[in-house]
ZAFIPA-89250 format. One record per residue (C-alpha): residue number from 0; x, y, z. Coordinates in pm, 1 decimal. Layout:
<rs>
> NUM_X_Y_Z
...
</rs>
This chain:
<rs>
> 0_-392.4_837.6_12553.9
> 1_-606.0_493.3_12555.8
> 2_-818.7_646.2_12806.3
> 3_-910.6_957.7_12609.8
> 4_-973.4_727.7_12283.3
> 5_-1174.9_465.2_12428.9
> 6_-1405.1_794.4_12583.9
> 7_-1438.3_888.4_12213.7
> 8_-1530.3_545.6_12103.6
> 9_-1774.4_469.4_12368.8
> 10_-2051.0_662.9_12227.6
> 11_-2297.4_521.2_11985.7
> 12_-2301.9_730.3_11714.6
> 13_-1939.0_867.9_11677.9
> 14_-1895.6_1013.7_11290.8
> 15_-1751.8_753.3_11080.9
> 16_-1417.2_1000.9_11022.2
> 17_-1338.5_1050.1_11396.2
> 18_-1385.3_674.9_11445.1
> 19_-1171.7_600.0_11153.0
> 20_-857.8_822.5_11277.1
> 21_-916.6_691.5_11641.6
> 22_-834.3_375.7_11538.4
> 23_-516.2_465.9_11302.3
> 24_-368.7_616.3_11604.0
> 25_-381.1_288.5_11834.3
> 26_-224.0_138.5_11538.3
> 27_22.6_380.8_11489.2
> 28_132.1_529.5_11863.2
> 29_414.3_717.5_11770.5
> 30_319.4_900.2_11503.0
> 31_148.5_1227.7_11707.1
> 32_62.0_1422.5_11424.9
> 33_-215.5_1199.1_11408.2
> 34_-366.7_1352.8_11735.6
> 35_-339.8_1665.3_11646.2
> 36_-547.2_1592.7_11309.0
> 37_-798.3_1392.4_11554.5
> 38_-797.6_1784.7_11743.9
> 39_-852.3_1984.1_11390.5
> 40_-1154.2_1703.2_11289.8
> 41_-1328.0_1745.4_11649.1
> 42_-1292.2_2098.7_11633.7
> 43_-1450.3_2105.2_11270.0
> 44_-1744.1_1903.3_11401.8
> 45_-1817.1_2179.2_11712.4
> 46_-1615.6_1949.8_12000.0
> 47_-1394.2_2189.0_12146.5
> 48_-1360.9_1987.0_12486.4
> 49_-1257.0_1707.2_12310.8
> 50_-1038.8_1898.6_12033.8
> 51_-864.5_2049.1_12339.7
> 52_-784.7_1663.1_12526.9
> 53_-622.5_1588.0_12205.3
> 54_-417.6_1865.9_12122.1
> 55_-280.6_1790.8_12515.3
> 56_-207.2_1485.8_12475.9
> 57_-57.1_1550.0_12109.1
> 58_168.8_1831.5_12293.5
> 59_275.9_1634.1_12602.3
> 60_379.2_1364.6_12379.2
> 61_598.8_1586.8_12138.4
> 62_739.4_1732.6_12435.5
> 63_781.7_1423.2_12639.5
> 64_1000.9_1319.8_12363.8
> 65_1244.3_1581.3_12259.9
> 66_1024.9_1722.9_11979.3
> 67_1013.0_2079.3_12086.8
> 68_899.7_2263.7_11752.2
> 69_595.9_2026.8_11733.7
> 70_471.7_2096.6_12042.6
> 71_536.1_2440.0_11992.9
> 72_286.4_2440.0_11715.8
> 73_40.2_2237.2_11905.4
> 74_62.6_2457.6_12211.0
> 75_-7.2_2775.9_12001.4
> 76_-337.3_2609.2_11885.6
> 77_-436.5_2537.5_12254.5
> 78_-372.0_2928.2_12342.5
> 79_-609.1_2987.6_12048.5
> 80_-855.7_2760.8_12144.6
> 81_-808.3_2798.8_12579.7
> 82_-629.5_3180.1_12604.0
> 83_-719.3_3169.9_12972.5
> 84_-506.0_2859.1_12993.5
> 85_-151.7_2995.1_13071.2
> 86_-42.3_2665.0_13221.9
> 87_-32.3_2520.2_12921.0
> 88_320.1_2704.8_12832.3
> 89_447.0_2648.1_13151.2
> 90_356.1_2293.9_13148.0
> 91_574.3_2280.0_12786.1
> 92_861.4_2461.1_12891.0
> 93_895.9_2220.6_13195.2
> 94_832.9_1937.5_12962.6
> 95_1131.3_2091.9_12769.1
> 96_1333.6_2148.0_13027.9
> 97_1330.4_1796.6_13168.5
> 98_1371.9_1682.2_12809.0
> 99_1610.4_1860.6_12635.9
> 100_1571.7_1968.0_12319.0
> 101_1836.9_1770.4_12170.9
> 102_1673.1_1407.9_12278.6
> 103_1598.7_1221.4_11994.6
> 104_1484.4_888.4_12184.3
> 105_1157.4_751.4_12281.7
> 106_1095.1_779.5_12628.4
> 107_1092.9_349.5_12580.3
> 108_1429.5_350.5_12426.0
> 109_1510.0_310.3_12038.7
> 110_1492.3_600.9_11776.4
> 111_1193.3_794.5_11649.5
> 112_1266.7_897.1_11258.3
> 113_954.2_1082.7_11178.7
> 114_1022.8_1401.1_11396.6
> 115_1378.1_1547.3_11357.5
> 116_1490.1_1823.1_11616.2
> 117_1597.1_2136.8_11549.1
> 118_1940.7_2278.0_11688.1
> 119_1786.6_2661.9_11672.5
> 120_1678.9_2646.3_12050.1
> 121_1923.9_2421.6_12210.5
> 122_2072.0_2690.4_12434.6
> 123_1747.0_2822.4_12605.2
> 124_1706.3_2783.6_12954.1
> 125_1328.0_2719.1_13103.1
> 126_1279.5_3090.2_13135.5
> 127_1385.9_3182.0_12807.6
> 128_1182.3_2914.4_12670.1
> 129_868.7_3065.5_12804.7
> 130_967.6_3427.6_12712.6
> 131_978.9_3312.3_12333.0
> 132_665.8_3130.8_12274.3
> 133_444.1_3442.5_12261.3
> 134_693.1_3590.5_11969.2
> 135_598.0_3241.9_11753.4
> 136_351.8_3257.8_11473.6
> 137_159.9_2915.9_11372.6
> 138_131.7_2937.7_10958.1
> 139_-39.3_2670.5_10712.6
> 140_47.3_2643.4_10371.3
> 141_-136.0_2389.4_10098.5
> 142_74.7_2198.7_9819.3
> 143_201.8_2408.0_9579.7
> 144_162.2_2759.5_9761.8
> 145_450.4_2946.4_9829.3
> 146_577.1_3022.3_10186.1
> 147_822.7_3355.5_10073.7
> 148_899.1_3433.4_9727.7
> 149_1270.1_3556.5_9577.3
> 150_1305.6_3931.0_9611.7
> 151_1086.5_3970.4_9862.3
> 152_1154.3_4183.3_10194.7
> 153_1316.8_3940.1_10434.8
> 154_1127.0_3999.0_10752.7
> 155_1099.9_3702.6_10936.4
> 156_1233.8_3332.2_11011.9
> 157_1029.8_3014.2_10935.8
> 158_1070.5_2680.6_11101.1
> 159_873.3_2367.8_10980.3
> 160_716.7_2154.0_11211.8
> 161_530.3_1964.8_10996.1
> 162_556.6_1910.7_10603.6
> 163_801.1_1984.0_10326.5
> 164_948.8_2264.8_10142.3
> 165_1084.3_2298.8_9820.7
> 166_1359.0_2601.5_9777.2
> 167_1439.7_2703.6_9462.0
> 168_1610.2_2997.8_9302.0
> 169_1533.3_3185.6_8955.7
> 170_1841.8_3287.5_8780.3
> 171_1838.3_3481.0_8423.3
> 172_2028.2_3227.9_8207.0
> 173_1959.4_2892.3_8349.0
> 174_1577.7_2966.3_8476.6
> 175_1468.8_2746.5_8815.4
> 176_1774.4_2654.8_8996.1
> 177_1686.4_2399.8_9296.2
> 178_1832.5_2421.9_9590.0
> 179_1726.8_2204.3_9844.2
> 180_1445.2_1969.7_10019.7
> 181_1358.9_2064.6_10350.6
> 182_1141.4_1889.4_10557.4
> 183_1060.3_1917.4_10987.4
> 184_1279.6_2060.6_11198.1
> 185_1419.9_2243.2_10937.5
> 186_1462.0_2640.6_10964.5
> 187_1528.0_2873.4_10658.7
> 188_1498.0_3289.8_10563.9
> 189_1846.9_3305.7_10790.0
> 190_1971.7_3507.6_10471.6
> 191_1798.8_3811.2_10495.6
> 192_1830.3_3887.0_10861.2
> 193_2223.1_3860.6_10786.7
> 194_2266.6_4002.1_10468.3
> 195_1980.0_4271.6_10498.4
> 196_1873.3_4235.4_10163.8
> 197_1538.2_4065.5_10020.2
> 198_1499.9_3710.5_9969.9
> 199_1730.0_3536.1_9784.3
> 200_1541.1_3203.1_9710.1
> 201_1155.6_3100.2_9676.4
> 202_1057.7_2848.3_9924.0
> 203_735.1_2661.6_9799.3
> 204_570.4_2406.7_10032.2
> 205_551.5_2070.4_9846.1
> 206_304.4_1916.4_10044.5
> 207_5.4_2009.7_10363.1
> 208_271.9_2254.9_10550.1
> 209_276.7_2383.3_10901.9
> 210_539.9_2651.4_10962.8
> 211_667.9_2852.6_11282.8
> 212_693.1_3193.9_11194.1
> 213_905.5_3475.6_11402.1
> 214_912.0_3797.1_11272.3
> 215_1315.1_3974.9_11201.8
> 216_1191.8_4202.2_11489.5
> 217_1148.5_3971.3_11738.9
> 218_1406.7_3779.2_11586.6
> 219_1662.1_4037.3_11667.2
> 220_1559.8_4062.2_12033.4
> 221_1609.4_3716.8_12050.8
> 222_1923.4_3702.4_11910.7
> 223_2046.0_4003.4_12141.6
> 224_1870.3_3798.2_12446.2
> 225_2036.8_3441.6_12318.3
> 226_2392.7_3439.0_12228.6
> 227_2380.9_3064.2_12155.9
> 228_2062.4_3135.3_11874.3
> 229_2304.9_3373.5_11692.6
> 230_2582.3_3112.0_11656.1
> 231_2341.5_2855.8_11544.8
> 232_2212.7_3079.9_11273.1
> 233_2538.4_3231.1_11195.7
> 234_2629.4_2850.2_11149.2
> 235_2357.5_2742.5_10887.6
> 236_2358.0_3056.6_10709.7
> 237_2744.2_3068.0_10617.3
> 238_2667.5_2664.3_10525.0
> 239_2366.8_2795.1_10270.7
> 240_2543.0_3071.7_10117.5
> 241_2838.1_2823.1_10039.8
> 242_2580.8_2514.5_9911.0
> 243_2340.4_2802.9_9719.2
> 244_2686.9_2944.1_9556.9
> 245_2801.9_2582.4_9439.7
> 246_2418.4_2509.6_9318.4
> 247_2402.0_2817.9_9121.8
> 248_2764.3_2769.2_8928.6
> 249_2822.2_2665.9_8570.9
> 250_3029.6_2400.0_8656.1
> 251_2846.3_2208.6_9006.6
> 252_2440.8_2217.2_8817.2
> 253_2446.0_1864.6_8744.9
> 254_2544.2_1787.8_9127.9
> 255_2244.1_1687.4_9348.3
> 256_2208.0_1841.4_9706.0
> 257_2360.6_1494.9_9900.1
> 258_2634.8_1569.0_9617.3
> 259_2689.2_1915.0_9672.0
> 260_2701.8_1855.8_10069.5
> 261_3035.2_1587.9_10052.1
> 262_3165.6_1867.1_9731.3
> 263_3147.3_2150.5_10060.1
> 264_3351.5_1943.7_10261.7
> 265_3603.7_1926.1_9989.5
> 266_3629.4_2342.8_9954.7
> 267_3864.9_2535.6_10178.6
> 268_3742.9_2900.4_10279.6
> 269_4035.3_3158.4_10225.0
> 270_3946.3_3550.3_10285.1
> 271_4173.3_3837.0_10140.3
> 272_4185.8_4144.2_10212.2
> 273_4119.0_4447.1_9938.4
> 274_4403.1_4506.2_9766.0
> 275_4580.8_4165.9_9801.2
> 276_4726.1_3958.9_9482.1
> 277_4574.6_3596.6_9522.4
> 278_4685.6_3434.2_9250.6
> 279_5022.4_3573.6_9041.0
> 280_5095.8_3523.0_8676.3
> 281_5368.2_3237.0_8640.4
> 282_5316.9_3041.2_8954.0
> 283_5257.0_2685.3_8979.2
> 284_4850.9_2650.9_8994.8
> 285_4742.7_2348.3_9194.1
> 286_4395.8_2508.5_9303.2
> 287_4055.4_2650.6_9171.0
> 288_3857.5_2924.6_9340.5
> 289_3509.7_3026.4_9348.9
> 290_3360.6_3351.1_9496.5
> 291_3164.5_3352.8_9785.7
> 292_3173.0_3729.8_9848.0
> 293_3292.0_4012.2_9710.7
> 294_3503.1_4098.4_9322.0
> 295_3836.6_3990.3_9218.8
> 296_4011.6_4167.9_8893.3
> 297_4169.6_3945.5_8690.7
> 298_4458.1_4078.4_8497.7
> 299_4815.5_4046.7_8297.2
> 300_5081.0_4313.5_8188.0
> 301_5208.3_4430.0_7870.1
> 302_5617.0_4393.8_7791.8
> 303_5649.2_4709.9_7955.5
> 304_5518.0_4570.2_8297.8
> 305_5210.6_4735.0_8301.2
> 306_4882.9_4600.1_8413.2
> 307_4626.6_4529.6_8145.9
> 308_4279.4_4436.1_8289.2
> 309_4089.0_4134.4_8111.7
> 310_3772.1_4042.6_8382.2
> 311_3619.0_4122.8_8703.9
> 312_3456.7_3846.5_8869.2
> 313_3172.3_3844.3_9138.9
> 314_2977.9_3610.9_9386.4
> 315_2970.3_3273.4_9175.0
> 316_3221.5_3323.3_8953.9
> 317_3563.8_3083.9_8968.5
> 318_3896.8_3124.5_8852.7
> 319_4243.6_2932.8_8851.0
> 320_4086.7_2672.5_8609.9
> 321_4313.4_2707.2_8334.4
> 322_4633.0_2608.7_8525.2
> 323_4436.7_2309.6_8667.0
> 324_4348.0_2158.4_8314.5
> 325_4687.3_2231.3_8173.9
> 326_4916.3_2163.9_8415.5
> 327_5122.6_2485.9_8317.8
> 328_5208.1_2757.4_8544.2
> 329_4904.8_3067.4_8628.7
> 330_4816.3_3244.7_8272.4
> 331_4726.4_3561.8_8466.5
> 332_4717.1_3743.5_8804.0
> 333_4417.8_3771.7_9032.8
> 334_4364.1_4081.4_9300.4
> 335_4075.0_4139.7_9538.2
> 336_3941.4_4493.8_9425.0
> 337_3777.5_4404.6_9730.9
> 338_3760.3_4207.5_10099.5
> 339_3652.1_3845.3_9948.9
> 340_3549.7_3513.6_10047.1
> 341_3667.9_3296.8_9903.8
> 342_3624.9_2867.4_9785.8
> 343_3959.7_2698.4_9751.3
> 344_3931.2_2340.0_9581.1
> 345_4296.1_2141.3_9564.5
> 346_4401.5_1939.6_9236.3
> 347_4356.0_1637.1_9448.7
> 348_3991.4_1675.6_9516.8
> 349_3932.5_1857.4_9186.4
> 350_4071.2_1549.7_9019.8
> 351_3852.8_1299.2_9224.5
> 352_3538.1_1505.5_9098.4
> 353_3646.2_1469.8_8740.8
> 354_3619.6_1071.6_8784.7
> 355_3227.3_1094.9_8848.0
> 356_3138.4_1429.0_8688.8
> 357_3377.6_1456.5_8350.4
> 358_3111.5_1666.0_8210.1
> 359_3262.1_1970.6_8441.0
> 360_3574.7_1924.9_8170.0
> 361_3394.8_1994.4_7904.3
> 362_3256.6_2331.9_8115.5
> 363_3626.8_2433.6_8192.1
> 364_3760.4_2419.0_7886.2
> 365_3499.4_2635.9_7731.8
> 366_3609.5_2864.1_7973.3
> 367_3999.0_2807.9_7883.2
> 368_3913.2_2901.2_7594.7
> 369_3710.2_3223.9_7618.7
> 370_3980.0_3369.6_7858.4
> 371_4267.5_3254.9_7692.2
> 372_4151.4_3459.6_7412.3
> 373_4070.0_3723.9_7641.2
> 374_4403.3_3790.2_7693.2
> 375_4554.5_3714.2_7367.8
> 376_4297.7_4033.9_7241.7
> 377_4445.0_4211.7_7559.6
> 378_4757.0_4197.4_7405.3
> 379_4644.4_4284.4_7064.9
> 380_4785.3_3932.8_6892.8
> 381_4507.7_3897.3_6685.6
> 382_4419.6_4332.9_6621.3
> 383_4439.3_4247.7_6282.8
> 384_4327.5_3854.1_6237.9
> 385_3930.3_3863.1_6301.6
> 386_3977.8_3477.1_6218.8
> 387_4205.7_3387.5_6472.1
> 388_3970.2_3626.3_6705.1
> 389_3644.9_3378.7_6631.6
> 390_3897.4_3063.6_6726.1
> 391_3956.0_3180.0_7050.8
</rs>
């Protein structure tokens, strides 16, 4: 890299912008992006010899240390610039190979914070690595422009290697929900290629973005090619639907996202077939549940035994509260009118939450409220006391 520079510098009459970025990258030597905006200026100003020596260099030294989805980026640029130059990807994917992609150290020893790794590609051998380059698309997105929008088709998978992102979600009664910060190395728009359905969140780049796109077509051969891609995906995207149901609830919006995270840990998944009782009218409660998937019916029974419905709740909806703030035994019985997925938080945890968010009190006993009522109308106690109806 000195070598290359001081060429630059030796001529006489080197634009005053070149000259000025040459010299904040021999004060700053590990921050590479700088090289490749050295390659963008030089190719602006007609130098494609020299844009090409520092893209190289920019993509040997992401590679050299363990930062495979910035060199990926920078290697797609040199295919644009150099086609002909096929040696390029083979010179990466040995590079990588020698590497690994989970190296986080400087070749000199010591930690580099400014480029995270991703996990996505861990499990590709050299061959693999070279057979997937061609299906990546190099994207650039300015502050404030959006990178996939809510509802939209889900058709491909994005991957930042340089900037931030912003995801958000737009929901009816509380307006823009956010989500989550994510920043390089960082992969998201894993929800639509396993739920099939459009986008569920808007991601919005928050700053100068560069983004890896692969389309859900090539993504599928990929995944059929590379078992250990699936798992990683499979991995984040039952992590996101868990943190993006907790964001969205009534009772976890005033949590921030490092909050929500250590809240996740506290939540025990618990499935149930359709058909199955989950919670029975009676019982000790020591538990609250929210929906991850699927509908629950929530119901009680007449002095005659039968069943008399009073809700059905979906995706984001909880139950079990009302035991939980009263101590008594379950007001009601809960069946899955469905297979569901279920969130399981224990009175221990639940209580610990309480001592830095009391606010969420206030939340469940609004809900006590409504759905003791509920059932109190269910009944027909208060058929003829309108009053008593409005209390409730």
């Amino acid at each position: 890299m000195p070598g290359f520079l001081e060429s630059l510098l030796s001529g006489s009459k080197q634009e005053k912008e070149i000259r000025e970025l040459q010299e904040k990258i021999l004060q700053n030597r590990k921050n590479y992006h700088l090289l490749v905006k050295l390659g963008d200026l030089l190719e602006k100003k007609g130098r494609r010899e020299d844009a090409l020596e520092a893209y190289r260099e920019a993509s040997e030294r992401f590679s050299q240390s363990g930062f495979l989805i910035q060199a990926i980026a920078v290697t797609k640029i040199l295919l644009r610039l150099a086609p002909e130059q096929s040696q390029i990807q083979e010179r990466l994917a040995a590079l990588y190979a020698e590497r690994g992609i989970s190296a986080r150290e400087e070749p000199g020893g010591g930690e580099n914070p400014i480029f995270p790794v991703t996990p996505l590609f861990s499990d590709l051998k050299k061959e693999e690595f070279v057979r997937l380059l061609p299906k990546i698309r190099v994207r650039h997105f300015s502050a404030g422009s959006f990178v996939c929008r809510q509802g939209e088709p889900g058709d491909s998978l994005f991957i930042i290697s340089r900037g931030k992102v912003g995801v958000f979600r737009e929901d009816a009664p509380k307006g823009k929900v956010f989500l989550n910060t994510l920043r390089e190395g960082d992969f998201f728009g894993e929800f639509a290629f396993f739920s099939q359905s459009p986008r569920s969140a808007t991601a919005e780049a928050l700053e100068e973005t560069e983004i890896l796109e692969i389309s859900k077509v090539d993504l599928e051969e990929i995944v059929r090619e590379f078992p250990g891609v699936s798992r990683v995906l499979g991995s984040f995207y039952k992590d996101r639907v868990a943190d993006t149901l907790v964001a969205t609830s009534a009772l976890f919006t005033s949590f921030s996202a490092a909050e929500r995270k250590r809240l996740l840990q506290m939540f025990l998944p618990q499935d149930f077939p359709a058909g199955a009782l989950i919670l029975e009218e009676g019982r000790p409660g020591d538990s609250l549940y929210l929906i991850k998937k699927g509908e629950v019916e929530v119901f009680t029974r007449d002095v005659l035994g039968n069943p008399l419905p009073l809700a059905r709740l979906r995706e984001g909806d909880f139950f079990g509260e009302i035991a939980l703030v009263t101590g008594r035994p379950r007001t009601a019985s809960v069946k899955a009118r469905q297979a569901v997925e279920l969130l399981r938080l224990q009175r221990e945890d639940f209580n610990r939450i309480l001592n830095t968010h009391p606010e969420i009190l206030g939340i469940l006993e609004e809900s006590l409220r409504y759905r003791l009522g509920k059932k109190l109308m269910a009944l027909g106690v208060f058929r003829d006391s309108p009053g008593k109806e409005r209390f409730f």
